[in-house]
TORLO-291887 format. One record per residue (C-alpha): x, y, z. Coordinates in steps of 0.001 Angstrom, whole numbers, padded with zeros to 6 digits, always signed. Layout:
XYZ/...
% end
This chain:
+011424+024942+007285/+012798+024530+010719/+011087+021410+012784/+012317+022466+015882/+010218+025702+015895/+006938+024864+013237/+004049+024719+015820/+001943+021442+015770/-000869+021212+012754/-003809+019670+012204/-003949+017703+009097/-006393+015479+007218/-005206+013203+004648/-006913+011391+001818/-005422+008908-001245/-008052+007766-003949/-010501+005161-002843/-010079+001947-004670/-012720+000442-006670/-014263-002680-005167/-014177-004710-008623/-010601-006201-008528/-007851-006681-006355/-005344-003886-006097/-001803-004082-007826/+001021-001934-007440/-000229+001333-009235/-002617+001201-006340/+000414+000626-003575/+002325+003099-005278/+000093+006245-004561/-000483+004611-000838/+002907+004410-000349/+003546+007944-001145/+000550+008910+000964/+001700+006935+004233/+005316+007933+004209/+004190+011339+004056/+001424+010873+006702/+004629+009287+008999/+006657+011928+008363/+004130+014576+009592/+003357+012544+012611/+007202+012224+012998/+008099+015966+013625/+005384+016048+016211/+002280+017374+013554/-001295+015544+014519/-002107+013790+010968/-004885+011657+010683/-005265+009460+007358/-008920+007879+006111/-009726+006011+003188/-012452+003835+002192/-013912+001522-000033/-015081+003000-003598/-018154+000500-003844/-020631+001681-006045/-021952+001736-009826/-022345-000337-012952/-019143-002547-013118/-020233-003591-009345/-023336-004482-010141/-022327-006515-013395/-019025-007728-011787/-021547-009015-008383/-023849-010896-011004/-021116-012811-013017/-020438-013888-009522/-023235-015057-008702/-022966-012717-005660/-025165-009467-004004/-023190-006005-004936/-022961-005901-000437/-020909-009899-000565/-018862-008353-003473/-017858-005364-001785/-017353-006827+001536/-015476-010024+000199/-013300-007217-001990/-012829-004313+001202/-011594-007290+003586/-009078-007974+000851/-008046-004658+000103/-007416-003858+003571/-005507-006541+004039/-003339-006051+001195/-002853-002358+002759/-001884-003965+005881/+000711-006198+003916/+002818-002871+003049/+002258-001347+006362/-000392+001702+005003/-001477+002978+008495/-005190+004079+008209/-006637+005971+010786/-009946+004825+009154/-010926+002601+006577/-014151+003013+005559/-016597+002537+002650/-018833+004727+000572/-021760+002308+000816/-022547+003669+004076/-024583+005341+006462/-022506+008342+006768/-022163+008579+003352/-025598+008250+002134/-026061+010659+004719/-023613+013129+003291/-024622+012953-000362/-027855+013684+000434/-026715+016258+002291/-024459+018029+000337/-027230+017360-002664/-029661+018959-000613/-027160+021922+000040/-026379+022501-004008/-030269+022290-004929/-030856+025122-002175/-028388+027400-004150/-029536+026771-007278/-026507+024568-008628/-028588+021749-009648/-030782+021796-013236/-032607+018677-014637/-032993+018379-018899/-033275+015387-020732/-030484+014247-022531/-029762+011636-025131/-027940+008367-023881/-026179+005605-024722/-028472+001893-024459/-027976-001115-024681/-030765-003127-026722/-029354-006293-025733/-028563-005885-022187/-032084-003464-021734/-029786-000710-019677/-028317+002766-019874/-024935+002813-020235/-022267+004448-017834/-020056+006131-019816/-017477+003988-019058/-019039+001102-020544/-019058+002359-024192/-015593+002585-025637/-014532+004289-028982/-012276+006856-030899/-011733+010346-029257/-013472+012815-031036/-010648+015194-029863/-007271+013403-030864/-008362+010101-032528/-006762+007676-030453/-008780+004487-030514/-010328+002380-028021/-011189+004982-025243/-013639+005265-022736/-016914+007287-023087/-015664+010383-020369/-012199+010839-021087/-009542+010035-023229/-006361+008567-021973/-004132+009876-024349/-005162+014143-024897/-006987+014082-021073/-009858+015671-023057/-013913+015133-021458/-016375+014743-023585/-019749+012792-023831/-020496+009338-025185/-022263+010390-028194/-019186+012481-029371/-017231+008898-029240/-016739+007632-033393/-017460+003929-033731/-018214+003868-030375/-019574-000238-029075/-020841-001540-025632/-018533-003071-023188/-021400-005042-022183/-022585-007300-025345/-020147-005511-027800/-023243-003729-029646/-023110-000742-031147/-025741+001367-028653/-028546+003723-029351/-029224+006834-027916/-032525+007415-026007/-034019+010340-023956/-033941+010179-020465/-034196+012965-017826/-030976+013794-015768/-029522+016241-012834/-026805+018330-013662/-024129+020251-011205/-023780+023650-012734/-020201+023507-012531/-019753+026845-015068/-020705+028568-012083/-018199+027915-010599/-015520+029282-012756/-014248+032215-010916/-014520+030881-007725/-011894+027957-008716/-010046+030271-010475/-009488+032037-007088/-008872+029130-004984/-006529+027617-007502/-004527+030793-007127/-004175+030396-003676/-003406+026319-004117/-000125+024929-004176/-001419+022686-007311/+001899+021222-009328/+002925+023330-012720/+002005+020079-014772/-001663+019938-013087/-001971+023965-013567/-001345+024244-017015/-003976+021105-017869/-006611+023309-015440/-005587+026304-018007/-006975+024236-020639/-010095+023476-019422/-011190+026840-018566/-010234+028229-021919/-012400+024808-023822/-015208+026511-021023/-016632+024404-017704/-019784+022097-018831/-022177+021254-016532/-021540+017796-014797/-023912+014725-015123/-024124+013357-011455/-027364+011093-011837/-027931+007363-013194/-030903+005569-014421/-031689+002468-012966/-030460-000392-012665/-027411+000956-010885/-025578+000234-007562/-025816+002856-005396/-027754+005629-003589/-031116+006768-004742/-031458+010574-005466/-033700+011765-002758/-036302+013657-004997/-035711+012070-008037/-036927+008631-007693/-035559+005861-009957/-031843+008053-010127/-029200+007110-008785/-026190+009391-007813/-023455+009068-009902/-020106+007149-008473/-018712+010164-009186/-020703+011986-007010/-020599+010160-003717/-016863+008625-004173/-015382+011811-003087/-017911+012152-000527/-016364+009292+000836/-013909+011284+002283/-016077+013175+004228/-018035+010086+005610/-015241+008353+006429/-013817+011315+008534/-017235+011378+010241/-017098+007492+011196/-013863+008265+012885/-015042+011443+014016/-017489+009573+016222/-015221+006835+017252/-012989+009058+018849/-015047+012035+019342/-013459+014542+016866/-015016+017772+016000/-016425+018017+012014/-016750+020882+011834/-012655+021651+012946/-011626+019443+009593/-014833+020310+007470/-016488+023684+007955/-015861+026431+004926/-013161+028708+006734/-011752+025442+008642/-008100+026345+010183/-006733+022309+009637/-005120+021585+006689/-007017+018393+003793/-004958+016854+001904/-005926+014630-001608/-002815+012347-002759/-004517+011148-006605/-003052+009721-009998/-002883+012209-012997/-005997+010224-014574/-007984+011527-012044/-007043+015178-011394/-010093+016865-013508/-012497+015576-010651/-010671+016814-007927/-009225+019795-009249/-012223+020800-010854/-015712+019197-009887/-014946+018204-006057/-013954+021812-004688/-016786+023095-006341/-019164+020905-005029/-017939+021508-001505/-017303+025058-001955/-021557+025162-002904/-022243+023204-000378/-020635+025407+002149/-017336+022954+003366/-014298+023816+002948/-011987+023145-000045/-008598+021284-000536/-005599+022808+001409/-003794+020786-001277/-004248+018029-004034/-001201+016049-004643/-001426+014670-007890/+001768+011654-009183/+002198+009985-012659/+001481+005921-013350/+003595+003315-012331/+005281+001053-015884/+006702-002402-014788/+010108-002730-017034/+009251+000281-018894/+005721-000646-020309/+002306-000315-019320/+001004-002669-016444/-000554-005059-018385/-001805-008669-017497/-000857-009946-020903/+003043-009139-020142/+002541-010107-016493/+003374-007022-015599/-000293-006154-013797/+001513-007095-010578/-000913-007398-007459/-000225-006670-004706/-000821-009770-002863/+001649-011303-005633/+004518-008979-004568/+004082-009956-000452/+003964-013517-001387/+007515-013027-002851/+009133-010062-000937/+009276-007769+001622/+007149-004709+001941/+009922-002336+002669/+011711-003245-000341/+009082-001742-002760/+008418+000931-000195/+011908+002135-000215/+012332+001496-003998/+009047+003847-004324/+010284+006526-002491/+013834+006504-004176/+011749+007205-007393/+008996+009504-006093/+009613+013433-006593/+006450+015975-006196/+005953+015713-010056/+003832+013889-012366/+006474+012181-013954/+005366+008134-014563/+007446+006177-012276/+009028+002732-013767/+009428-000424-011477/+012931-001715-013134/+013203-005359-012075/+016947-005293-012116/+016897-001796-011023/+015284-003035-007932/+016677-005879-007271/+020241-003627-007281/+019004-000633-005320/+017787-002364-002398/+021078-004409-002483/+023480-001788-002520/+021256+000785-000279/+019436-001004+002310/+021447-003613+002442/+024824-002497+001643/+024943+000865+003004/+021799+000862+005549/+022397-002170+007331/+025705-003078+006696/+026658-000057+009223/+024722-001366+012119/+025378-005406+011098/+029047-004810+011361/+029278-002948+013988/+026880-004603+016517/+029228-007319+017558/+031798-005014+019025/+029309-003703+021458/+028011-007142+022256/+031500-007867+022866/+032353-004979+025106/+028954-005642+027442/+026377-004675+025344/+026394-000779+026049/+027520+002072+023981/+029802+004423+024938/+029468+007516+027034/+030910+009690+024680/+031280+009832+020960/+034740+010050+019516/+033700+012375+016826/+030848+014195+017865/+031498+017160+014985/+030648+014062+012222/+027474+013319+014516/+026644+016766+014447/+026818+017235+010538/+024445+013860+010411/+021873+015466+012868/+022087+018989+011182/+020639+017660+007784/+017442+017630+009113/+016022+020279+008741/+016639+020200+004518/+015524+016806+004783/+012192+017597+006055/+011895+020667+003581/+012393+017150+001749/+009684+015325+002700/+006964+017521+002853/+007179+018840-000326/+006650+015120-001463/+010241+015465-003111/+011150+011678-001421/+014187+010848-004623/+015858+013920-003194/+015918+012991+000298/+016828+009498-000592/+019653+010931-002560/+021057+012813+000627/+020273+010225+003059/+022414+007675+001181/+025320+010159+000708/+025295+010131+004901/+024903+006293+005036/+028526+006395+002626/+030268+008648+004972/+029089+006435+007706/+030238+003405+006020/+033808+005419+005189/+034310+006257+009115/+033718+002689+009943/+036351+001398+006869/+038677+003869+007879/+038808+002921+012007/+038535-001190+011538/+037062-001675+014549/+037403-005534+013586/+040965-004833+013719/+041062-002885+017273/+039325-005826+018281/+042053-008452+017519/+043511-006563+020450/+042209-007192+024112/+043790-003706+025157/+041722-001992+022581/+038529-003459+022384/+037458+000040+024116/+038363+001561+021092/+036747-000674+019024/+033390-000236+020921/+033786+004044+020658/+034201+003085+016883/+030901+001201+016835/+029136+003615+019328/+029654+006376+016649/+028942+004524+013786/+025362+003147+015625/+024578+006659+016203/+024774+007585+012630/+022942+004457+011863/+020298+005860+014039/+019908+008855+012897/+020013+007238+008660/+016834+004983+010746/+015328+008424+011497/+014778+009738+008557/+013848+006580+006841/+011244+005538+009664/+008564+006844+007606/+009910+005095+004346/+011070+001221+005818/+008349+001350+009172/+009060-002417+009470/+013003-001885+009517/+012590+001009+011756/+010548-001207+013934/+013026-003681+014532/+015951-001279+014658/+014025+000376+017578/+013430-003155+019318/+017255-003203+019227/+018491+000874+019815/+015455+001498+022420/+011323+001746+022356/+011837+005908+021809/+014826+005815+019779/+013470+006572+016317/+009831+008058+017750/+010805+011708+016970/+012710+013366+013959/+014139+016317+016497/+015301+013015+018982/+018393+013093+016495/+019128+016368+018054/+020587+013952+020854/+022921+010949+020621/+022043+007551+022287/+024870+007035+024946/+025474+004751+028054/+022509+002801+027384/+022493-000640+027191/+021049-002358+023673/+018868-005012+022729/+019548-008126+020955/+020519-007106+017802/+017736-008738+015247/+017979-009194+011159/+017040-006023+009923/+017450-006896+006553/+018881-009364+003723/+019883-009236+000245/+017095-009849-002795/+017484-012609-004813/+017684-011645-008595/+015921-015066-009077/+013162-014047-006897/+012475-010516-008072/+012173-012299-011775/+009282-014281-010338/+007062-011461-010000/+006795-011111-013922/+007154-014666-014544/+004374-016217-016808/+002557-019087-017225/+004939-019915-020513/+007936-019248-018669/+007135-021697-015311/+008800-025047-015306/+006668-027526-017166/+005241-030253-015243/+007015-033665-015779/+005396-036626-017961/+006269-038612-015116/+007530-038516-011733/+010795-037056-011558/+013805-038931-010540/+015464-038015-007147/+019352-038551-005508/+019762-041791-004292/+021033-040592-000877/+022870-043178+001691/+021212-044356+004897/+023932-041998+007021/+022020-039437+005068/+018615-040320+005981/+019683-041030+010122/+020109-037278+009638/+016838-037046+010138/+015075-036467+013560/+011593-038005+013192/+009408-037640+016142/+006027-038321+016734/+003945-035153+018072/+001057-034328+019117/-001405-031195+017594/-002472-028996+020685/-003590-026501+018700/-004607-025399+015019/-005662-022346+013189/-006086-021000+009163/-003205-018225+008802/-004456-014883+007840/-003185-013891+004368/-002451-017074+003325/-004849-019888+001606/-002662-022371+002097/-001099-022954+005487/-002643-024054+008935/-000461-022942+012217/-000081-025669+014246/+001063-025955+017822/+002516-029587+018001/+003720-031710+021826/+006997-033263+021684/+006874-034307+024994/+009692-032310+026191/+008898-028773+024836/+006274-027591+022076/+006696-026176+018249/+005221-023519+016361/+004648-025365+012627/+003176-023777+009306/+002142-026507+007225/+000434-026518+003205/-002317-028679+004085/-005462-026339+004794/-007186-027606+001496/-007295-030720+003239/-008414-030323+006649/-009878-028542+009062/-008204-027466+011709/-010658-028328+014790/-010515-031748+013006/-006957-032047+013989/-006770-031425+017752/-005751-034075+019797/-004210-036073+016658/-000760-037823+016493/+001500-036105+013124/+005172-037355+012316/+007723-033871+011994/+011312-033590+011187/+012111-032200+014459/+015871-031458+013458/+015003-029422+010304/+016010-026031+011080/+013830-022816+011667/+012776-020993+008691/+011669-018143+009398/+008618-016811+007155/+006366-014064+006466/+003994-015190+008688/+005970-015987+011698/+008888-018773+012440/+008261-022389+011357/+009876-024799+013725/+009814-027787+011766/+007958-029747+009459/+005256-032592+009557/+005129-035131+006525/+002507-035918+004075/+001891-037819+001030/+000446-035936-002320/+000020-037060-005231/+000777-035369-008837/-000813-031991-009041/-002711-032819-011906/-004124-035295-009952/-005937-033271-007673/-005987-035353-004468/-004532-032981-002299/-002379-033736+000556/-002243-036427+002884/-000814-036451+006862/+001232-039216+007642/+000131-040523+011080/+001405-043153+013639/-001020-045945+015212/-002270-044890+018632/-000359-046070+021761/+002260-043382+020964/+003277-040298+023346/+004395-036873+022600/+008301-037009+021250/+008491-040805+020809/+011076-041583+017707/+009578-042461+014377/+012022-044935+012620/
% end
């Protein structure tokens, strides 16, 4: 495909809504990821892509997960979408809309589209047998009875599906099958339910997946389910369930199944009214924009299957594509709490940078549904070499020879032929990119960021430099090698947004805000200060994402011995007494207050531990002792510009942290000896 002449589209883009019961981990970020780079990639070459998701907040496990609480199914899911979105945030996923499918617009729209199969006839009630619970006095979803698969054997699988075959089946048809719930074996008992006549259906699919550019993998599964034949589809609950009442069938409750998808659609329509977006332009059967599903392999057979025929009955328009990717193994095994290897999210931005996964994701993501395996050491040697090594190092070393020469580039480029070759790959990178195949373009990008690196090695600027007469030279050497580096930023904006973000603080606001903008070198201009785009992972680190509890340092019998240092060692120190002007809890974190402290002569922005301790309109106008010499450190959360001293006891202990404070009579900056 050729960006410079592909007219502008209209896309809608969709990854699977989480579930509102737990806090996402990186099989969650994974599929995000993959979503958002390609979303920034579309938006890149100058296509109008807009990207919703929502909260997945309703049935059974809510309900039972809100009462083990001790909270409503609303606190849960509200507590649990505040997090979630946050966690988003943390690796840079740029929503459009985040939404949730306890909603008005989605009640509105299952009832809707409901309404809509009913009218055509796609909707039968019967009374089927179904799993209870004696104990617990419910139905149970079919999720909450595990067995063996009727199909293949394997044990332990859930009441729908089977992990291991991908066959669908019924509870009933589960051997030795137990509740979740109380870990009885359950009865069966009549009870009426609705039923989507998805056998109706069948040719229909069959046409649109014809027309669908579904992956080989997710074809051939399809192939086997329409030869086993199309069963109806069970989209009601009995009550007690957490969701939305069927509206002629009182005391039935959609199933989560039904209305998750639907999600979609009601999240479009919040934003649709926020910014005044036609529905019907994204929604309408015969629609001219493009939708777009990005889903795990476990969860192809609704969205393949059931979801474009409910929309097709209802009258909307179907998928333009569903991009389906494998599960994400930590080391090479199963995420798994037990090995540690359930990594949350939160966990990983509490010990690394977003861009590090994000690039390590998209280095292993191809438009298959190959599993992908997050290799610690892998990692920890990929972002080294690549980001760090190749990526940065071109722009790190190079920097200082502009800086030297004035701080602009050149007017010209001394090899304009090698810029040329950089600049013409992007076409076949962007073929690339939107066919998902991210490992690929990785591949080729990094072969341009060695050339790069070998024109650099092979001129020395650091050499020319050593010479006052040449320090020109030197700065044409850099000028060409920042222009590559540019262009590498380019193409990896939608990968490393963060990086790409401070690269453009440094080349210019519009430097990396168009893939065709590589068409043109930057020259003559004058650059920014050049900021730290990047630094090397610690192996150390990385380990600590796995790390568990039996592998943490044990706590000490007794209090641990320290260096005797001398007292020229302690007049190091710089302690000042300051004032708090200002203090505040710091999103993301549980721990740390922001405080804005007076010394008197200028003031300090300082993150300190101590939140479980105080509140911080309770420490206003109060007198702290800081090291006022310690230097910055610069954190997640912003710089820390010192550090204010406390007194703690053992952690076993549980007394929490104490501020060390001076008597009053003080000012702002006075020395604390």
């Amino acid at each position: 495909m050729s960006t410079s002449t592909v007219p502008a589209r209209r896309i809608l883009v969709t990854s699977a809504l989480p579930y509102a019961n737990g806090s996402l981990h990186l099989g969650h970020i994974i599929e995000a990821v993959q979503t958002d780079i390609w979303c920034r990639f579309q938006r890149l070459v100058g296509n109008e892509c807009l990207y919703v998701c929502a909260e997945d907040c309703h049935g059974t496990p809510i309900m039972i997960r809100a009462r083990q609480d001790g909270l409503t199914p609303e606190a849960l899911i509200t507590a649990s979408a505040a997090e979630h979105q946050r966690d988003f945030a943390g690796f840079d996923i740029a929503f459009d809309h985040f939404h949730s499918t306890h909603s008005e617009e989605n009640r509105y729209w299952s009832g809707e589209l409901y309404q809509r199969l009913v009218a055509r006839g796609s909707i039968v009630r019967r009374t089927i047998r179904q799993s209870y619970d004696e104990q617990a006095g419910m139905f149970l979803p079919d999720r909450f009875v595990r067995g063996t698969c009727p199909r293949c054997g394997t044990a332990d699988q859930y009441g729908d599906s089977c992990e291991n075959c991908g066959a669908t089946y019924s509870p009933a048809e589960l051997k030795d099958a137990v509740s979740t719930v109380t870990g009885t074996k359950p009865v069966l008992r009549d009870s009426e339910h609705l039923f989507f006549r998805l056998g109706d259906y069948e040719q229909d699919l069959k046409h649109w997946l014809a027309t669908n550019g579904l992956q080989p993998a997710v074809r051939a599964k399809l192939d086997e389910w329409f030869k086993v034949g199309l069963t109806d589809w069970d989209i009601s609950r009995d009550a007690p369930y957490f969701g939305f009442e069927i509206p002629d069938a009182p005391g039935k409750y959609f199933y989560v199944w039904f209305d998750a998808p639907i999600g979609y659609i009601g999240s479009f329509a919040a934003l649709a009214a926020k910014r005044g977006l036609d529905f019907d332009a994204y929604w309408k059967a015969g629609a001219t924009t493009e939708l777009h599903h990005f889903i795990g392999k476990d969860i192809s057979y609704f969205h393949t299957l059931f979801w474009p025929a409910v929309l097709h009955g209802a009258g909307l328009r179907r998928p333009t594509g569903v991009h389906v990717h494998g599960f994400l193994t930590v080391n090479g095994l199963k995420m798994s709490k037990s090995r540690g290897t359930n990594i949350t999210a939160r966990r990983y931005l509490d010990i690394l940078p977003a861009d590090h996964l994000r690039y390590y994701f998209a280095a292993k993501l191809g438009n298959g549904l190959d599993d992908i395996d997050l290799a610690l050491e892998d990692f920890t040697a990929r972002v080294n070499s690549d980001v760090v090594g190749k990526l940065v190092n071109i722009a790190s070393r190079c920097a200082p020879f502009i800086e030297r020469s004035g701080g602009a580039l050149a007017g010209a480029l001394p090899d304009p032929a090698l810029y040329d070759q950089f600049a013409g790959a992007a076409d076949a990178l962007a073929a690339q990119f939107e066919a998902r195949d991210y490992a690929g373009a990785i591949r080729e990008i990094m072969l341009l960021a060695d050339r790069a690196n070998q024109y650099v090695d092979a001129r020395k600027p650091w050499v020319l430099a050593k010479d006052p007469a040449r320090l020109t030279e030197a700065r044409d050497v850099a000028t060409q090698a920042i222009n590559l580096f540019r262009v590498l930023m380019t193409y990896l904006a939608p990968v490393m947004p963060g990086i790409a973000a401070r690269a453009a603080e440094w080349l210019g606001p519009d430097s990396l805000a168009h893939w065709n903008g590589v068409r043109q070198p930057l020259l003559g201009i004058t650059l920014g200060k050049y900021p730290l785009l990047a630094t090397r992972v610690d192996p150390a680190i990385v380990k600590q994402l796995i790390a568990s509890p039996a592998e943490a340092p044990a706590a000490p019998a007794k209090t641990q011995e320290k260096p005797v240092i001398s007292i020229h060692d302690f007049a190091k120190l710089d302690l000042r007494a300051a004032k708090v002007l200002a203090a505040s809890r710091v999103e993301g974190s549980d721990k740390l207050l922001q405080l804005t402290l007076d010394l008197g002569t200028e003031q300090r922005n300082v993150f300190s531990g101590i939140s479980a301790s105080y509140k911080p309109e309770d420490l206003v106008g109060r007198f702290v002792v800081m090291i006022a010499n310690l230097a910055p450190r610069k954190m997640r959360f912003g710089v820390s510009e010192g550090m204010v001293l406390c007194a703690s006891g053992p952690k076993e202990s549980g007394e929490g942290v104490f501020l060390l404070s001076v008597d009053s009579g003080v000012t702002p900056g006075m020395k604390v000896s």
